[in-house]
C-alpha positions in Angstrom: 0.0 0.0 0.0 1.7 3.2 -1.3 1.6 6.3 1.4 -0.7 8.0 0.0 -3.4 5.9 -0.4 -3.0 5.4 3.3 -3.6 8.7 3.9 -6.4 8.8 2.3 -8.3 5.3 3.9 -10.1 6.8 6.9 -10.5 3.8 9.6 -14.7 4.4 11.4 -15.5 2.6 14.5 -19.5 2.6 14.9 -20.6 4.3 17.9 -21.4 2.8 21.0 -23.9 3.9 23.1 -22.0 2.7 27.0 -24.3 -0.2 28.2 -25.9 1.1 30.9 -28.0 3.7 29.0 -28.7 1.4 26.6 -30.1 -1.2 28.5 -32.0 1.5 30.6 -33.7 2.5 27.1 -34.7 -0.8 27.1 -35.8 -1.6 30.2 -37.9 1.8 29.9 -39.3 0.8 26.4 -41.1 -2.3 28.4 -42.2 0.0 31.3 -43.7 2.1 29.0 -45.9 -1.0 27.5 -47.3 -1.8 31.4 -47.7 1.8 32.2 -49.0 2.5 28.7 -51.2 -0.3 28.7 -53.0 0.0 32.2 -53.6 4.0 31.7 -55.1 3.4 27.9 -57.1 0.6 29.4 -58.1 2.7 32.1 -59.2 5.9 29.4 -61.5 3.4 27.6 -63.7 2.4 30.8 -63.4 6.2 32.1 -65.2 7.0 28.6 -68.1 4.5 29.3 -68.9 5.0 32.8 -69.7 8.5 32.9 -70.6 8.3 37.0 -66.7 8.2 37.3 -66.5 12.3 37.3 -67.9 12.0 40.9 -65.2 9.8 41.6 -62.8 12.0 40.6 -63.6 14.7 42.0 -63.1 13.1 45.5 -59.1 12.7 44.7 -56.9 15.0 46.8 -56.4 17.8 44.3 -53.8 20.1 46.1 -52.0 17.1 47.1 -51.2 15.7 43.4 -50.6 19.5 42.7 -47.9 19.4 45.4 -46.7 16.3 44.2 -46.7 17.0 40.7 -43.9 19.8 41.5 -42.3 17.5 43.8 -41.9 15.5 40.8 -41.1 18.0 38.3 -38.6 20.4 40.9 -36.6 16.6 41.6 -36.0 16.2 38.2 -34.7 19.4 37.6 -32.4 18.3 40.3 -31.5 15.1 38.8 -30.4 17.0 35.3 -28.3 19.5 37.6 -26.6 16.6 39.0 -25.9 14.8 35.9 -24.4 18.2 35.1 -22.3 18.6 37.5 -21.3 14.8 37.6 -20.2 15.5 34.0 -17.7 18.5 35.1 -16.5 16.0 38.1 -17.3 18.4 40.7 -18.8 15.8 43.0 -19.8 17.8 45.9 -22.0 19.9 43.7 -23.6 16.5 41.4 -23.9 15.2 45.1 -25.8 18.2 46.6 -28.5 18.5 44.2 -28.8 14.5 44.0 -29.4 14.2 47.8 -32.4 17.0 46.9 -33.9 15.3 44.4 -33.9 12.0 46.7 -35.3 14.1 49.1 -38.6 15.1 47.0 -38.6 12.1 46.1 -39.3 10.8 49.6 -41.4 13.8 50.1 -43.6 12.8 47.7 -44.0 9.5 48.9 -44.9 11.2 52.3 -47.6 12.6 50.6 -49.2 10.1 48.6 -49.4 7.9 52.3 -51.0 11.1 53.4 -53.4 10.9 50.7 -54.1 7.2 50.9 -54.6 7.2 54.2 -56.9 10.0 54.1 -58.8 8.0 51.8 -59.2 4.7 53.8 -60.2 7.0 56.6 -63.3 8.2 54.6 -63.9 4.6 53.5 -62.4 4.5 49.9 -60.4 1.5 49.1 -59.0 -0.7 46.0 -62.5 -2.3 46.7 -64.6 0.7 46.5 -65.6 0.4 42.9 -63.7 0.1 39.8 -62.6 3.8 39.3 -60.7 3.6 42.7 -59.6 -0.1 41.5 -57.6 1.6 38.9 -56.5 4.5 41.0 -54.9 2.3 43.8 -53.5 0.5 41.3 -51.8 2.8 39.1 -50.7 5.5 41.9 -49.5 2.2 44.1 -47.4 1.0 40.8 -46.2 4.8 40.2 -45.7 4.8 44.4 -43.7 1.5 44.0 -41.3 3.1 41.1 -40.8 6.4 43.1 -39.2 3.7 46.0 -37.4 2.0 43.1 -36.0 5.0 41.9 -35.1 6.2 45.3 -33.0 3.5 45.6 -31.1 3.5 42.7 -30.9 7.7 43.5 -29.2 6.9 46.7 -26.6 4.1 45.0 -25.9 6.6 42.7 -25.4 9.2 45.3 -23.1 6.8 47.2 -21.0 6.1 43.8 -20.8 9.9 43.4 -19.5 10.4 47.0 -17.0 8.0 45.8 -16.2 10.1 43.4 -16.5 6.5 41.1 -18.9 5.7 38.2 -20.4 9.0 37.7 -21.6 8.3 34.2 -24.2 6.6 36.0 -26.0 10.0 37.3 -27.4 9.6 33.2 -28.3 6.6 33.9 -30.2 7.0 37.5 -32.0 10.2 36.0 -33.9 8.4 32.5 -35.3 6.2 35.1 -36.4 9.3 37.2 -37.3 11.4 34.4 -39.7 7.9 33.2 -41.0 8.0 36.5 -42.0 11.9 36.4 -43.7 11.5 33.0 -45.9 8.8 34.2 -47.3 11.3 36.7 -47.4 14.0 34.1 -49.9 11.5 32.7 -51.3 9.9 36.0 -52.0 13.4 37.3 -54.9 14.7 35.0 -56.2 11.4 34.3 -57.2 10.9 38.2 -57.3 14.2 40.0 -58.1 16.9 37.1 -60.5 15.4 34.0 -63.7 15.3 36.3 
């Protein structure tokens, strides 16, 4: 092979997306189907039983309000993190994780407020259909909140570390997932009455 023709032959090597956010894109892609499938299966009997407005209306508005910009305010928290995790300043990506762990757990607080509020006025998974689905869905959302709490607070422990901060990324698709689902869970239950 004559010089310049090497010079000319460019060697590519196909990008690779780094595991981790790959196979969180994946597992998100299924999460999306359940959560997908329960709250489009949910819209179709809310369309046919019209008596579900009343139901509705008895959610704890202010509450998902409050815990809609829990949600929103943690993720914003999450992004600054990932931010700072990506300049290496750790006590900075470590701060604002630690705050969105703590909304996290704040909203968690709130929802047992709200359920128990509920079960004290006699509403339960038992009630009727409409609050069949709500207990469900907000106890599945509830249940991914504690999930991505914990992987929040192994990621916060990595970035104390000052080891495997690429997976801040990682932690916040999985936070960011859970937010949207209560972006959607939000006016489906406690708003369209």
């Amino acid at each position: 092979m004559s010089a310049s023709t090497a010079t000319n032959t460019v060697e590519t090597e196909p990008m690779l997306a780094p595991h981790g956010r790959l196979g969180m894109w994946m597992f998100l892609a299924s999460e999306v189907v359940v959560f997908g499938g329960l709250l489009a299966s949910y819209i179709f009997a809310r369309l046919r039983h019209s008596s579900w407005d009343e139901f509705a209306s008895q959610t704890m508005t202010s509450i998902g309000c409050i815990n809609t910009v829990l949600l929103l305010t943690s993720s914003l928290f999450i992004v600054l993190s990932h931010h700072w995790a990506e300049r290496k300043d750790i006590k900075k990506s470590g701060k604002y994780m630690l705050w969105a762990i703590l909304l996290g757990v704040l909203f968690l607080v709130f929802k047992g407020y709200e359920y128990q509020h509920e079960f004290a006025k006699g509403i339960t998974p038992l009630t009727n259909l409409f609050w069949s689905y709500y207990f469900f869905i907000t106890g599945l959302h509830a249940l991914h909140i504690v999930i991505g709490l914990v992987i929040n607070a192994l990621t916060l422990r990595e970035i104390r570390k000052g080891q495997n901060l690429q997976r801040v990324e990682v932690a916040g698709l999985y936070w960011h997932f859970v937010d949207v689902v209560w972006i959607f869970v939000f006016p489906l239950f406690y708003v369209a009455s």
